[in-house]
VEXVOTOR-87966 format. One line per 3 residues: for each residue x, y, z of N, C-alpha, C, CB. Coordinates in nm, 3 decimals, decimal comma. Glycine has a CB too. Layout:
REM residues N
X Y Z X Y Z X Y Z X Y Z | ... .
//
This chain:
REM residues 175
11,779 19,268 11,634 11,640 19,289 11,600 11,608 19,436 11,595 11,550 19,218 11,699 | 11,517 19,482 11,487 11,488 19,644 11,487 11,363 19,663 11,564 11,467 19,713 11,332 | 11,348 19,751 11,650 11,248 19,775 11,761 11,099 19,786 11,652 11,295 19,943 11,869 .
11,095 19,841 11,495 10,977 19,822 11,487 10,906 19,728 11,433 10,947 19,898 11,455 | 11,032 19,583 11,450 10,932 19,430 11,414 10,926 19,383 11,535 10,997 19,295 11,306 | 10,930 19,438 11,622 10,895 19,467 11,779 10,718 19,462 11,804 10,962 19,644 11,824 .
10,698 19,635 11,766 10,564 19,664 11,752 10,510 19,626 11,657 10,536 19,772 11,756 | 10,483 19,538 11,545 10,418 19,482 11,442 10,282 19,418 11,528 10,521 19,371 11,359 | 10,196 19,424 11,453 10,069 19,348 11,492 10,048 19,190 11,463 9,960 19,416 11,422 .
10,018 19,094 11,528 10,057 18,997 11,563 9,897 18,977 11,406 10,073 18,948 11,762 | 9,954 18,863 11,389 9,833 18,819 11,249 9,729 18,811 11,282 9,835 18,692 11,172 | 9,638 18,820 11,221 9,479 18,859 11,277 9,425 18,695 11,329 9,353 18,939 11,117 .
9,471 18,591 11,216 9,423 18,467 11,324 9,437 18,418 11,455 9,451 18,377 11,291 | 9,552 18,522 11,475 9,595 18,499 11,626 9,532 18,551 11,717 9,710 18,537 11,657 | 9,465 18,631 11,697 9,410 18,732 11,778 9,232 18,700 11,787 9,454 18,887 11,703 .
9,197 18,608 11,678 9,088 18,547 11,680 9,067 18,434 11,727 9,052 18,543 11,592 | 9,159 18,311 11,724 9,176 18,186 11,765 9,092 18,191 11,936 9,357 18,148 11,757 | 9,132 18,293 12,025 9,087 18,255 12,167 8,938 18,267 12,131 9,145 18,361 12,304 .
8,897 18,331 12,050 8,739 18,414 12,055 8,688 18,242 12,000 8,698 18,606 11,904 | 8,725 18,237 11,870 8,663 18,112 11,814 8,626 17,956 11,880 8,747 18,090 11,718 | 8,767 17,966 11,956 8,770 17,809 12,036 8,700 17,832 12,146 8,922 17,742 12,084 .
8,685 17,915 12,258 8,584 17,962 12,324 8,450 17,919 12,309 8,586 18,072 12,307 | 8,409 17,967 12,153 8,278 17,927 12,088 8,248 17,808 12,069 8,261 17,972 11,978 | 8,372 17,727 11,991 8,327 17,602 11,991 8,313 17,482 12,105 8,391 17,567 11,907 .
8,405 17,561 12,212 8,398 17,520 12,377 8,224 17,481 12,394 8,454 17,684 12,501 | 8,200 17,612 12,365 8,058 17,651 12,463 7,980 17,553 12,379 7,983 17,839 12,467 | 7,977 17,562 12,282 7,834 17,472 12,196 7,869 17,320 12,196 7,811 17,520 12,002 .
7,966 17,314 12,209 8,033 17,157 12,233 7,941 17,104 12,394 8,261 17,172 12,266 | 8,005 17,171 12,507 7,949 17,164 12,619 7,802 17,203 12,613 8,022 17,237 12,705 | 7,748 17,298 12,571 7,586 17,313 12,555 7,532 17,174 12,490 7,542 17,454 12,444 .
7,594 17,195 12,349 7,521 17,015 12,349 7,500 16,887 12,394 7,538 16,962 12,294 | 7,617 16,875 12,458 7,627 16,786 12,551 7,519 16,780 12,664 7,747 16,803 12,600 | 7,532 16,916 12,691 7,433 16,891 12,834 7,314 16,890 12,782 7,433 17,007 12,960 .
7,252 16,979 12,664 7,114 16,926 12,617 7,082 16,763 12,585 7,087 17,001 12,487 | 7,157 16,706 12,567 7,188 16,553 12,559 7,145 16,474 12,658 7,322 16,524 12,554 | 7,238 16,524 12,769 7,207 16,423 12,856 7,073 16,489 12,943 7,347 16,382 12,948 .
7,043 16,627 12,933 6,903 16,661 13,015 6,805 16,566 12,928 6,849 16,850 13,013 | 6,839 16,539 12,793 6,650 16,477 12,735 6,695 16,337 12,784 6,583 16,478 12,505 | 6,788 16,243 12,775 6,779 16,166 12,840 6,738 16,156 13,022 6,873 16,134 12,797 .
6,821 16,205 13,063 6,759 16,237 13,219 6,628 16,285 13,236 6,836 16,342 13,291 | 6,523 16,365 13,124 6,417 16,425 13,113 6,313 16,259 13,096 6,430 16,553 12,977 | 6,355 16,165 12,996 6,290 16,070 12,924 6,290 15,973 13,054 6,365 16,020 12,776 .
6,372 15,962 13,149 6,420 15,877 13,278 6,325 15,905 13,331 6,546 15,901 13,361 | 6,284 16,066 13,384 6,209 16,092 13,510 6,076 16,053 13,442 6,220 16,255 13,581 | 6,008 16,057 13,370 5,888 16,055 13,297 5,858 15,909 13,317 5,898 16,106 13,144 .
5,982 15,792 13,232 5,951 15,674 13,268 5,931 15,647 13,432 6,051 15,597 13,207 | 6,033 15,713 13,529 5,996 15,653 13,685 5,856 15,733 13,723 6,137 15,695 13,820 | 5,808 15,833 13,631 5,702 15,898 13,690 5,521 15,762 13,619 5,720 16,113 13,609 .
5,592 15,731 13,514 5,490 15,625 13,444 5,451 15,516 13,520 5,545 15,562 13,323 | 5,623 15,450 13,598 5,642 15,345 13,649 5,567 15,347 13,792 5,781 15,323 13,646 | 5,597 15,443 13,864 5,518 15,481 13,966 5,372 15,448 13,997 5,524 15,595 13,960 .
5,338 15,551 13,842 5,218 15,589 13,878 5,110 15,419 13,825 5,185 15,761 13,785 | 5,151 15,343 13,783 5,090 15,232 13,719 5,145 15,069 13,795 5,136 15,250 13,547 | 5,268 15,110 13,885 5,290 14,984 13,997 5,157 14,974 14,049 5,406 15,011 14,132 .
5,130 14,818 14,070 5,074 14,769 14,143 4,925 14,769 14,111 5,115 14,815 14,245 | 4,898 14,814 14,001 4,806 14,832 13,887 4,706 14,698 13,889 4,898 14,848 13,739 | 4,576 14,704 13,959 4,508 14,590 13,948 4,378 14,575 13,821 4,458 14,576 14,091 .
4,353 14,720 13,788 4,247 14,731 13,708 4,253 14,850 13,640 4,133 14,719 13,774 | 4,216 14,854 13,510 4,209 14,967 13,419 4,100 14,998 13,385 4,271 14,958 13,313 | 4,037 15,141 13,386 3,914 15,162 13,324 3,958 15,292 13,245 3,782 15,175 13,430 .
3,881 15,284 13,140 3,891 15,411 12,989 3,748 15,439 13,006 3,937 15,344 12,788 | 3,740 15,582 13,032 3,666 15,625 13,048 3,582 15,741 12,901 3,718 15,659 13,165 | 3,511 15,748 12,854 3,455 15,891 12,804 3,414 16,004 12,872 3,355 15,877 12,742 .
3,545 16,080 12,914 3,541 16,180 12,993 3,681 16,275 12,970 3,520 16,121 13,135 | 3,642 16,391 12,994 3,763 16,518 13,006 3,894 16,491 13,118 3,676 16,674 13,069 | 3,965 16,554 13,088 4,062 16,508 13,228 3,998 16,571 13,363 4,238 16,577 13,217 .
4,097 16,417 13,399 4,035 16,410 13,580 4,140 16,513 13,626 4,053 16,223 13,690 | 4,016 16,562 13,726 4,059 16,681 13,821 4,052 16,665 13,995 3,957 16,806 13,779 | 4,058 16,736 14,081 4,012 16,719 14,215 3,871 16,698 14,239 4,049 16,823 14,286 .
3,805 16,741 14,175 3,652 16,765 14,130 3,538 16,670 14,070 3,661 16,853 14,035 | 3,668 16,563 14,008 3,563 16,497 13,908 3,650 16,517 13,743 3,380 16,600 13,918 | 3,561 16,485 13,637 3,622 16,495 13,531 3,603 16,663 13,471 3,567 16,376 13,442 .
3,711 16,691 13,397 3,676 16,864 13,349 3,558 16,784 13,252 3,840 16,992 13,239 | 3,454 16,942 13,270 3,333 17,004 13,194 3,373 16,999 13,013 3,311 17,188 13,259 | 3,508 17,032 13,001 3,478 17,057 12,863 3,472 16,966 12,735 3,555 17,140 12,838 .
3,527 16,878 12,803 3,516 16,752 12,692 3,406 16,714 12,621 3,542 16,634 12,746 | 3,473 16,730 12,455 3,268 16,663 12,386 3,217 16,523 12,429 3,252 16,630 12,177 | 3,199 16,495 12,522 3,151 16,367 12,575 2,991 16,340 12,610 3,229 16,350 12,698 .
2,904 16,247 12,595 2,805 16,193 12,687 2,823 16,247 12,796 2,801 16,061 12,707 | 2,672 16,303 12,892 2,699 16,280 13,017 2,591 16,211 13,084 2,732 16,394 13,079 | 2,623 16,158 13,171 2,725 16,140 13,265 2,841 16,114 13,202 2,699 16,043 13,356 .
2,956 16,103 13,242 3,080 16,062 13,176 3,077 15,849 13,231 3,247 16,193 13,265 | 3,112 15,824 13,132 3,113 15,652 13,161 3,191 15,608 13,091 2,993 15,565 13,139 | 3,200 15,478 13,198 3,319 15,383 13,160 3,321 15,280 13,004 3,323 15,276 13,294 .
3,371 15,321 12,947 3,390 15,256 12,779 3,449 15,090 12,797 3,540 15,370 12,671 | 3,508 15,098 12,858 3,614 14,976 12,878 3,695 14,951 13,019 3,727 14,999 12,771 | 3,664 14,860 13,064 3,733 14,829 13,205 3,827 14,657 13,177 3,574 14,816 13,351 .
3,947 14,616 13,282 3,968 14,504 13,315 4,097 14,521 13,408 3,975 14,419 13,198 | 4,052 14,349 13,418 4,151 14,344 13,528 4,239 14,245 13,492 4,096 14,317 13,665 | 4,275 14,179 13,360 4,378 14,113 13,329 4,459 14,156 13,318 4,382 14,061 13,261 .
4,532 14,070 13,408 4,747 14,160 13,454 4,793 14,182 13,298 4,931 13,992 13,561 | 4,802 14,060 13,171 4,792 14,016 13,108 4,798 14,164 12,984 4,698 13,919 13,146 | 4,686 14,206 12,974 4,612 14,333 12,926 4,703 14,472 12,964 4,454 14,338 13,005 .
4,669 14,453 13,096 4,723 14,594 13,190 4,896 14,650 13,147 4,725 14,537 13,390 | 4,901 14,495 13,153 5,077 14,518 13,124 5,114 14,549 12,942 5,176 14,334 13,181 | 5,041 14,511 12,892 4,995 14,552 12,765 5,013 14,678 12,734 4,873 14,530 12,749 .
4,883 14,755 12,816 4,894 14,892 12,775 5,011 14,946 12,861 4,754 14,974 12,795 | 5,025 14,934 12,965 5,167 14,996 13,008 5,253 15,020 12,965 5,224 14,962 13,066 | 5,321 14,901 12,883 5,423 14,903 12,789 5,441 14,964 12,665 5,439 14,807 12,768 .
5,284 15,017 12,649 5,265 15,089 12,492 5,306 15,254 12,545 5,057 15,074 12,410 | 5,348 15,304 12,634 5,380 15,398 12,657 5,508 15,427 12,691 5,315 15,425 12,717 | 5,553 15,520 12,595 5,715 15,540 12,570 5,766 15,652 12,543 5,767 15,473 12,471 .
5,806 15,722 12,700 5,866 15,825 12,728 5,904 15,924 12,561 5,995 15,767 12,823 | 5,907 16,054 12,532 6,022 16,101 12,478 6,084 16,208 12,529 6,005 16,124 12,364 | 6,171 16,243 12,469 6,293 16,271 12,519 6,266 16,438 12,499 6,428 16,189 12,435 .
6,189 16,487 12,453 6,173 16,689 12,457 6,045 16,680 12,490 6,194 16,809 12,290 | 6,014 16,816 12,495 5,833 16,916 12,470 5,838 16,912 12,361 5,792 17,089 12,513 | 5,694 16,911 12,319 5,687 16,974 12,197 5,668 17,141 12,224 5,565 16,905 12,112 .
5,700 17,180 12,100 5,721 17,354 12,169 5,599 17,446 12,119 5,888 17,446 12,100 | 5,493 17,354 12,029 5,376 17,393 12,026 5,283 17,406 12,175 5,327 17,304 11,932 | 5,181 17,570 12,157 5,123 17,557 12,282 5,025 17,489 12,298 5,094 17,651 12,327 .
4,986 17,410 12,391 4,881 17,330 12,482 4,714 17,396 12,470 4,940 17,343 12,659 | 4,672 17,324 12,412 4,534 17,371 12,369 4,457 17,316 12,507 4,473 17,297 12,206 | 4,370 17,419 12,579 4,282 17,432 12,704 4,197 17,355 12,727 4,221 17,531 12,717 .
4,163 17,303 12,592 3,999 17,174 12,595 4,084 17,055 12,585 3,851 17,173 12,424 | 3,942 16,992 12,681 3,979 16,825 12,693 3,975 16,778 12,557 3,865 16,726 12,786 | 4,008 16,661 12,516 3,957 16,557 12,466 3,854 16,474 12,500 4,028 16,503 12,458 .
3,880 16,298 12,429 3,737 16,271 12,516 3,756 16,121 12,551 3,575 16,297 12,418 | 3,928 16,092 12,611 3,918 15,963 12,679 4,041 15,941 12,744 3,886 15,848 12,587 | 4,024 15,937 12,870 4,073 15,936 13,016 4,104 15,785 13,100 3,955 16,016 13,096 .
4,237 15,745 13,117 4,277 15,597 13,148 4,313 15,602 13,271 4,388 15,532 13,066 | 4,213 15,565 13,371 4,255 15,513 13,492 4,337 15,400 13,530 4,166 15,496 13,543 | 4,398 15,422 13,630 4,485 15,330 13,661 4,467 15,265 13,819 4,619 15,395 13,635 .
4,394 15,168 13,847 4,364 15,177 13,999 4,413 14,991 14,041 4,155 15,232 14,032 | 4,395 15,052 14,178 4,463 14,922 14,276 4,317 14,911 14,401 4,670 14,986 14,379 | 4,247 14,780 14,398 4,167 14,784 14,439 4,030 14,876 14,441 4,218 14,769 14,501 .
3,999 14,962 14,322 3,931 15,017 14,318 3,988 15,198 14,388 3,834 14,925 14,368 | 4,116 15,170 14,402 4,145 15,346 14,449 4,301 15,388 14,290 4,251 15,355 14,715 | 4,214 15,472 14,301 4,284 15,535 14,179 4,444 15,574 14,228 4,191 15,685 14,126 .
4,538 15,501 14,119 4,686 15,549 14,122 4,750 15,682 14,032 4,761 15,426 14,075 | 4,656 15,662 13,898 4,713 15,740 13,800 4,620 15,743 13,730 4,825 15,707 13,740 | 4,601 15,860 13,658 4,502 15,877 13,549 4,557 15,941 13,471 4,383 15,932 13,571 .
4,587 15,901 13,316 4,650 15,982 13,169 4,478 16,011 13,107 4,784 15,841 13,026 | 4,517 16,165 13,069 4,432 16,189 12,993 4,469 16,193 12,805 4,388 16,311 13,057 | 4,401 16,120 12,720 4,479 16,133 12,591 4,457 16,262 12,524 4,444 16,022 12,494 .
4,560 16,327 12,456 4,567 16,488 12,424 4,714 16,488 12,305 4,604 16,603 12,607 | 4,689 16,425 12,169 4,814 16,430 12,114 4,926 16,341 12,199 4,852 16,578 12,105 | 5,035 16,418 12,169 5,175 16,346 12,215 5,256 16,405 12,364 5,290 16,373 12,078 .
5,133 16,548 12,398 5,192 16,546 12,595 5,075 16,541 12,652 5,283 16,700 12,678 | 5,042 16,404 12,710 4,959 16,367 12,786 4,934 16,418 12,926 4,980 16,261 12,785 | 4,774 16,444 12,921 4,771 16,524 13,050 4,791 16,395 13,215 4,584 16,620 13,042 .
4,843 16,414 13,321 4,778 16,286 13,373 4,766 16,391 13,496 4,870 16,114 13,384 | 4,742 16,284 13,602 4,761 16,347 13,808 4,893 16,372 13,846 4,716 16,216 13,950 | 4,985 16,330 13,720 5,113 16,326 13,764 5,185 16,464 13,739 5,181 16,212 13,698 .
5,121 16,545 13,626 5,190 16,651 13,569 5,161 16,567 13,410 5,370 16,683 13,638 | 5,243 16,650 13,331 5,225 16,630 13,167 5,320 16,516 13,148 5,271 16,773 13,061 | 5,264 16,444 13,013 5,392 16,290 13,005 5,404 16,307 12,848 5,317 16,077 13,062 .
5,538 16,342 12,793 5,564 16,388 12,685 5,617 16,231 12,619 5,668 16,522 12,699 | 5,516 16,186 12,551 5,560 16,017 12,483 5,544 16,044 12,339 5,440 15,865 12,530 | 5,600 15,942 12,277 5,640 15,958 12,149 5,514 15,951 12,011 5,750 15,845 12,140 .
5,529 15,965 11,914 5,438 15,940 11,805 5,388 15,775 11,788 5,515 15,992 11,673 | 5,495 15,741 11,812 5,521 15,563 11,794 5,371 15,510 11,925 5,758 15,495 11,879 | 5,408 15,591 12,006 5,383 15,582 12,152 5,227 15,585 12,144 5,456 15,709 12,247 .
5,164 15,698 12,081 5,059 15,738 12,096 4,953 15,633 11,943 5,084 15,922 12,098 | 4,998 15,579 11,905 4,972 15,493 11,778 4,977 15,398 11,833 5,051 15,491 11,658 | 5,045 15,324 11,919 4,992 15,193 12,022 4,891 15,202 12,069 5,057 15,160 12,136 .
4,924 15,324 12,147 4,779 15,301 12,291 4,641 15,331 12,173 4,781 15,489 12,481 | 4,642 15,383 12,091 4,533 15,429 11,978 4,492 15,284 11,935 4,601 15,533 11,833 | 4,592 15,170 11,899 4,606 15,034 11,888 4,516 14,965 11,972 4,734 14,996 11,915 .
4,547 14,960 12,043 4,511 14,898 12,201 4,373 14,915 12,213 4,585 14,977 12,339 | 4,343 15,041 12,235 4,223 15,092 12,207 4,097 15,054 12,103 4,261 15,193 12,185 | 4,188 15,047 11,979 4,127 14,990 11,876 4,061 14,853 11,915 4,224 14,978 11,769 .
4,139 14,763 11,930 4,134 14,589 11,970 4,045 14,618 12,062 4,280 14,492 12,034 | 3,994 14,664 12,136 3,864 14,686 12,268 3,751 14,769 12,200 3,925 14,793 12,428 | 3,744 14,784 12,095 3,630 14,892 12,014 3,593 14,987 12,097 3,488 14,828 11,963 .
3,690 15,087 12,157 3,655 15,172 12,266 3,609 15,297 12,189 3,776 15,197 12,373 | 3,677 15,289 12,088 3,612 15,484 12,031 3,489 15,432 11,958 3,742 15,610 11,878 | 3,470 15,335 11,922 3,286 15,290 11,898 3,186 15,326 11,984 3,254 15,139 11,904 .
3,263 15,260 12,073 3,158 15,285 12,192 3,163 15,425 12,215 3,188 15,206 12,333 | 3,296 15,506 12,244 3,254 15,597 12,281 3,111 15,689 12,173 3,385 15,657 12,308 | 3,203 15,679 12,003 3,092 15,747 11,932 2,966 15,698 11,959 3,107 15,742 11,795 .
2,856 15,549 11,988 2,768 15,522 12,066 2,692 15,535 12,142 2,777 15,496 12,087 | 2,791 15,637 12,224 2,760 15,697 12,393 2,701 15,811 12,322 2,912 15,741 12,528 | 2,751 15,885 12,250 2,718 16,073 12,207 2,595 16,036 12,074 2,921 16,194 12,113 .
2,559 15,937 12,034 2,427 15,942 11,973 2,334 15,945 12,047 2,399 15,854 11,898 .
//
């Protein structure tokens, strides 16, 4: 062998191959784990739903801003006093709307606009409140923290709503 096919430079794909597979390492494994966080993300949301709506004896929809420590927020275009649009206590019903709510799996990465809306779903057991969702688009405000549910999701409970003539009433209330 002559010493200067010795020192020759080794082919340039060779010398790139570690850099490249590296890369496709990382985004392989990055995706993955973004994967399984929105699933594990869509999990905690459902046990945070499930939670907050066990044992659920009565529902009232209110025309009011989201509930606070305080009472309902000020800013909502609502009637005041703030009042109850729709109440019941059929398991029947309850389990109804429960089921119309369906986790998703990201944020949306649009920012969170500061004003209420103007209808607020209690969730109570004997008259003491478990959970309250405030409706706001597709990340719902509640007591629990924010509940990021789907388009599908938010077109039910809008459903639901409908079948009880609740946004009648509410428009009703503000004449």
């Amino acid at each position: 062998m002559k010493p200067s096919s010795l020192l020759r430079e080794p082919p340039l794909w060779r010398l790139l191959l570690p850099g490249v597979a590296a890369v496709v390492l990382a985004a392989a494994l990055g995706l993955y784990h973004v994967y399984h966080v929105r699933l594990d993300h869509a999990a905690d949301v459902r046990r945070v739903l499930d939670q907050g709506t066990s044992g659920t004896t009565a529902v009232r929809v209110w025309g009011a801003g989201m509930r606070m420590s305080t009472g309902f927020c000020p800013c909502a275009p609502v009637a005041r006093p703030e009042r109850v649009l729709y109440e019941t206590t059929d398991r029947g019903e309850i389990a109804d709307l429960v089921s119309r709510f369906e986790p998703r799996r990201y944020w949306n990465l649009e920012a969170p606009t500061e004003n209420c809306s103007d209808l607020t779903i209690d969730f109570l057991r004997e008259n003491a409140l478990l959970f309250s969702v405030h409706l706001k688009g597709q990340d719902l405000r509640s007591t629990k923290g924010r509940i990021p549910i789907t388009p599908d999701s938010v077109a039910r409970i809008e459903q639901w709503l409908a079948q009880r003539q609740v946004r009648e009433q509410l428009l009703g209330a503000t004449k």
